[in-house]
N, C-alpha and C positions, 0 to 999 in steps of 0.2 A: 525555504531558501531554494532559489533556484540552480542548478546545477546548469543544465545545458536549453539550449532552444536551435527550433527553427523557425521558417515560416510557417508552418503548420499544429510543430509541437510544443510542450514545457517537459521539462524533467525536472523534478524538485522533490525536496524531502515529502516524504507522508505526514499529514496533520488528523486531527483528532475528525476531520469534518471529510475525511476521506474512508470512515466506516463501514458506512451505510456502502459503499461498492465493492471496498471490500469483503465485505459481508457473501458479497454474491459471490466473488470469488472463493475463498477458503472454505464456505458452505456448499460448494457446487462439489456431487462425489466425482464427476467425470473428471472434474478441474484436475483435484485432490488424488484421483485413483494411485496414482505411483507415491505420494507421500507415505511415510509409517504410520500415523495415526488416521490416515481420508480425512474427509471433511469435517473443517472447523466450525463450532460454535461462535454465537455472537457476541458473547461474554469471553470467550480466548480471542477473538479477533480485538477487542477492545481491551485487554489486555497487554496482546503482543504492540499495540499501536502504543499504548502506554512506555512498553516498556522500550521501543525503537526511540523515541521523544524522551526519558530520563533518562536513559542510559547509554545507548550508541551513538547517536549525534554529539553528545557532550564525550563522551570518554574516547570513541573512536573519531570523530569528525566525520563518520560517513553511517549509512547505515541503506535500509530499503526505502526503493523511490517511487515515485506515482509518473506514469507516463500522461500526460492529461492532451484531449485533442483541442487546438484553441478556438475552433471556431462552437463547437458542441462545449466546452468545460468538464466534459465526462472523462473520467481516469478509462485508456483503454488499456494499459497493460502496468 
């Protein structure tokens, strides 16, 4: 679902197929440093993606979002 856009960007919920970048993210220690636990595994990453998709979209109506660039399709933030 898309939430907001520009000419340039999408903001939209996270799908199962937005892993694989997050991966880089929540696996990265630098990213991670100030989190409690540092960096995530790829099985907690697929995980929490799971549980954003059965649970907070449906219960909450909002949850975490993918910033995607539209000319690239790469999630930047």
């Amino acid at each position: 679902m898309v939430i907001a856009e520009t000419s340039r960007l999408t903001l939209r919920y996270v799908v199962i197929d937005d892993a694989h970048a997050l991966e880089k993210v929540f696996g990265d220690p630098e990213v991670m440093r100030f989190s409690e636990k540092g960096a995530r595994s790829a099985a907690w990453v697929r995980g929490w993606l799971g549980l954003c998709l059965e649970h907070h979209y449906p219960t909450w109506g909002h949850g975490p979002y993918s910033l995607v660039e539209k000319r690239s399709g790469e999630i930047i933030g």
